[in-house]
C-alpha positions as CSV (number, residue, x, y, z in Angstrom):
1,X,-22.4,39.3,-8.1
2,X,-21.4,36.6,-6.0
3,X,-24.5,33.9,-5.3
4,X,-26.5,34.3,-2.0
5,X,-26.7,31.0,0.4
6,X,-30.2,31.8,2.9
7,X,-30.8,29.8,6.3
8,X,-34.2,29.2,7.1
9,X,-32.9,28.9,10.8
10,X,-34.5,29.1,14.5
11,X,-34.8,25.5,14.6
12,X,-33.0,25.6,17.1
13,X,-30.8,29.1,17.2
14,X,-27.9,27.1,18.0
15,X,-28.4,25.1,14.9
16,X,-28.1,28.3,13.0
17,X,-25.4,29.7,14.6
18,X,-23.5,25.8,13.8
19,X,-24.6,26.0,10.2
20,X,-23.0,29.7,9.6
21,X,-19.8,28.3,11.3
22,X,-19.7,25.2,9.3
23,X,-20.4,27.5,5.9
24,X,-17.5,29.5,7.0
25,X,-15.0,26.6,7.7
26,X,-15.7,24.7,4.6
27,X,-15.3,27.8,2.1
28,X,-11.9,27.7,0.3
29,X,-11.5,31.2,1.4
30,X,-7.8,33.4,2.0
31,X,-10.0,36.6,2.9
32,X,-13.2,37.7,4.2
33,X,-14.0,38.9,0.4
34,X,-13.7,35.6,-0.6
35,X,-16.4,33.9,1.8
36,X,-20.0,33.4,0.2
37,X,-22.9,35.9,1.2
38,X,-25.1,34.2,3.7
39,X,-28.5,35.8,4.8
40,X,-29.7,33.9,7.9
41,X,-33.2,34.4,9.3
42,X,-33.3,32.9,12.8
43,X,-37.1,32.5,13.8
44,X,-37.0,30.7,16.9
45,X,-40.7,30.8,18.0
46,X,-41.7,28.5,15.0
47,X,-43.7,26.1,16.6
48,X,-42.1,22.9,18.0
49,X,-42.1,20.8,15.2
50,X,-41.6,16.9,17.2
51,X,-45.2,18.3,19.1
52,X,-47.0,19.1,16.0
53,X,-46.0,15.3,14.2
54,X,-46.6,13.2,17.3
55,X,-49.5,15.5,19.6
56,X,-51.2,17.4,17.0
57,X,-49.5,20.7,17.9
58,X,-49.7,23.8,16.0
59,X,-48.2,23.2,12.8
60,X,-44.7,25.1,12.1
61,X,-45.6,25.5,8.0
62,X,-46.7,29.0,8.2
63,X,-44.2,29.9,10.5
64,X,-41.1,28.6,8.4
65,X,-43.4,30.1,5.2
66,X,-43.3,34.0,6.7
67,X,-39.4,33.0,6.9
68,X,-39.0,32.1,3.5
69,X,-40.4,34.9,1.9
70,X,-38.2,36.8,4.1
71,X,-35.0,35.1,2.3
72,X,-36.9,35.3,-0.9
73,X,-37.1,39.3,-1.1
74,X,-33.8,39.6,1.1
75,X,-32.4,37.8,-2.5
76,X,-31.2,34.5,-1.3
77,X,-30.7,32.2,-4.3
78,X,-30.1,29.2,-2.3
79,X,-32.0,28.1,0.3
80,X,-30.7,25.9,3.5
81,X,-32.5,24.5,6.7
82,X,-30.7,23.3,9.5
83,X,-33.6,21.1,11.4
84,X,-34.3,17.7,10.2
85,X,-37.4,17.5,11.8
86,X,-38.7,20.4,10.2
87,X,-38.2,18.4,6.6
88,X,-41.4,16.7,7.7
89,X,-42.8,19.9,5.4
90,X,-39.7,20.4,3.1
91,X,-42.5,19.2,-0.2
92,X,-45.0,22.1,0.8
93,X,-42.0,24.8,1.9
94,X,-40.4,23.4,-1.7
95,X,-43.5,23.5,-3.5
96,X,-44.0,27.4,-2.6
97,X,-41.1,28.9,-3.7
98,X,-38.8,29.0,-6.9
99,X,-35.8,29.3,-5.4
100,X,-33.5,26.6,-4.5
101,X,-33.7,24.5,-1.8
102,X,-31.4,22.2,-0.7
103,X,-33.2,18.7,0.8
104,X,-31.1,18.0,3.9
105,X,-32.3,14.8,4.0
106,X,-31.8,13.6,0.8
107,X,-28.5,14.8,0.8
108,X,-27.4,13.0,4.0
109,X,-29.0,9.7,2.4
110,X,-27.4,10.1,-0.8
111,X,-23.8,9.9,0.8
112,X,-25.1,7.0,3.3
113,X,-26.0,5.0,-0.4
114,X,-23.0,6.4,-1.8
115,X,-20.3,5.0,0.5
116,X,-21.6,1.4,0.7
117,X,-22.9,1.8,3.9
118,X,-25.7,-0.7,4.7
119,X,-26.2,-0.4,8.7
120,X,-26.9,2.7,10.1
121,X,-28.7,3.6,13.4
122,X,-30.7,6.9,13.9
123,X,-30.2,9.4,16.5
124,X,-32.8,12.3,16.1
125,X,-36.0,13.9,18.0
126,X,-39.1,11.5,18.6
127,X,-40.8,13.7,15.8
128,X,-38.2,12.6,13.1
129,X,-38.1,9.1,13.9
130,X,-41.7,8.1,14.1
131,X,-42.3,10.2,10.7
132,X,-39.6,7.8,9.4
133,X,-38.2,10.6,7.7
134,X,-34.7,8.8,7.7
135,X,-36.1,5.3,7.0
136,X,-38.1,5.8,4.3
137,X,-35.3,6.7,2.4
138,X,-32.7,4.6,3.6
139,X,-35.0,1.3,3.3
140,X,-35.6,1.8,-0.2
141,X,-31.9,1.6,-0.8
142,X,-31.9,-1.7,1.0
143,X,-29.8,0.2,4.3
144,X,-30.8,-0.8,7.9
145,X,-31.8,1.3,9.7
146,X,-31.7,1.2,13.7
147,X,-33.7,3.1,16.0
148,X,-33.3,3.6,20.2
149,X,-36.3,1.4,21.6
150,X,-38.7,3.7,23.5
151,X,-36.4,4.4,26.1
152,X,-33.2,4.8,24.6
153,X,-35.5,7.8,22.5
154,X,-36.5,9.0,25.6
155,X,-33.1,9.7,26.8
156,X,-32.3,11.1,22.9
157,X,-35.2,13.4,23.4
158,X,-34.0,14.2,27.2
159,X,-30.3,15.1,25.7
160,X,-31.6,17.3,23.1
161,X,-33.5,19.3,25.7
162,X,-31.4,19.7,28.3
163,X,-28.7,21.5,25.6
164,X,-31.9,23.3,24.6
165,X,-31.8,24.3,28.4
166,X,-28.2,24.7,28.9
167,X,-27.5,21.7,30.6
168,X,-24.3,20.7,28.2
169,X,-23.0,18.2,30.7
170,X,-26.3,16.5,31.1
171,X,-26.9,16.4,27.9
172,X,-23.3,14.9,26.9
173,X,-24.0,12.4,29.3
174,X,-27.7,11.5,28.2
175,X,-26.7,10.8,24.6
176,X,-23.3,9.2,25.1
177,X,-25.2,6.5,27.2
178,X,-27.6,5.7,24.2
179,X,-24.3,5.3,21.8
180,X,-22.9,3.1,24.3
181,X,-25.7,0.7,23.7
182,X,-26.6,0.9,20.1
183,X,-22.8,0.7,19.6
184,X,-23.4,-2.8,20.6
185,X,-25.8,-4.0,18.0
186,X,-23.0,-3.5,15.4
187,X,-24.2,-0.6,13.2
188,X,-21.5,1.3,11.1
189,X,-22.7,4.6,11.3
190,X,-24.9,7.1,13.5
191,X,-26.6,9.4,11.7
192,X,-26.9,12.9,13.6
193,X,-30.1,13.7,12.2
194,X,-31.2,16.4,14.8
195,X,-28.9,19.5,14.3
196,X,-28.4,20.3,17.9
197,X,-26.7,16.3,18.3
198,X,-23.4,17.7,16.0
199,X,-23.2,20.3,19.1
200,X,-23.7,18.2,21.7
201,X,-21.2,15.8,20.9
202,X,-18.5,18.5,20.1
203,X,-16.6,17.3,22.4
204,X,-16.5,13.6,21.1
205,X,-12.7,13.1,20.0
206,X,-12.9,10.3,16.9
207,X,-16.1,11.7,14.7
208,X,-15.5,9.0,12.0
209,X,-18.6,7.0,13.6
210,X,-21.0,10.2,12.8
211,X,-22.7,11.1,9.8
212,X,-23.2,14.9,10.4
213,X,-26.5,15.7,8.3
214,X,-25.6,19.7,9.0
215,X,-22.2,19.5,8.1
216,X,-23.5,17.0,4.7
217,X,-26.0,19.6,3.9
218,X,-23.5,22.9,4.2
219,X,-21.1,21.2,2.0
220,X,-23.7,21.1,-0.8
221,X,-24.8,24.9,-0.1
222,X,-21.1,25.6,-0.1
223,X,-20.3,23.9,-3.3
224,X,-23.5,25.4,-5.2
225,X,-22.1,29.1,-4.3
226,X,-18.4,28.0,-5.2
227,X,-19.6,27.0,-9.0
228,X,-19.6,28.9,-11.4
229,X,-21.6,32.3,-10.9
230,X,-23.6,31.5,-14.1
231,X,-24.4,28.4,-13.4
């Protein structure tokens, strides 16, 4: 029996959808039999999660918990979430379960540390920058981290939900102009850390400047259900 990958997804449905196609072109696969079994659970009236860390919103936890035990008796062995923001709660969602669960965040960190790279700036929702759920990280292993000044994150936050909206142009527009000017302060790397920011910059013709935490955390899901079936 071949190992189950499950997406705790909805955050946003987009994001999902990216994450199964990202699972699918990473699998070393010549036919559909070879692909790995994914079980996705798309929720997306969880409760915005930027709202609940920066205005006291209704918090997403039990929300994203009804999902997991979805996955859990649907027989996923190895759990995924495509929202970065929503690993503000990864400890409690982590903490309830016994079934794997792949740390997005972590992940994305562990390659920034891994390739020597010590300047990094930090394009994400308003909710995962001022948790410092990048930063934290990042600063321990002595990387810099950049962040948009208030307005540059409101244009970041203005991108994000104008794809959310179905304004793709706008929100092309909105974020290149913020990459324009961080460009200038001489970081090495931009960190996608919201998982609609991958989509909205689709279009972008040299990547090598991104840091994709969606496609850094499919690669581990992918690689866990390529090992051994044992193991």
């Amino acid at each position: 029996m071949k190992k189950i990958i499950g997406i705790l997804g909805g955050m946003g449905p987009a994001a999902t959808v990216d994450a199964m196609e990202k699972i699918i072109k990473n699998t070393p696969a010549n036919s559909d039999q070879e692909h790995i079994p994914v079980i996705a659970v798309s929720f997306p009236d969880i409760p915005d999660r930027t709202t609940s860390i920066i205005a006291g919103g209704e918090s997403p936890l039990n929300h994203m918990l009804a999902a997991l035990r979805i996955l859990e008796a649907a027989g996923a062995q190895c759990i995924i979430m495509p929202c970065n923001t929503a690993h503000y709660w990864y400890e409690e969602l982590k903490a309830s379960t016994k079934t794997n669960f792949l740390n997005m965040i972590d992940i994305t960190c562990n390659k920034i540390v891994n390739e020597g790279i010590n300047n990094v700036a930090i394009l994400a929702t308003t909710g995962t920058i001022k948790a410092g759920i990048y930063q934290n990280k990042l600063e321990k292993e002595n990387v810099k981290c950049v962040i948009p000044d208030e307005f540059q994150q409101g244009f970041v936050m203005e991108s994000i939900l104008a794809y959310k909206s179905g304004d793709d142009e706008r929100a092309y527009q909105l974020m290149g102009n913020v990459i324009v000017q961080l460009k200038n302060t001489g970081v090495e790397k931009f960190i996608m850390g919201c998982t609609e920011i991958p989509i909205i910059l689709k279009r972008e013709g040299n990547m090598d400047r991104y840091i994709d935490a969606t496609e850094e955390l499919v690669r581990s899901a992918v690689e866990w259900g390529c090992s051994d079936e044992n193991g």
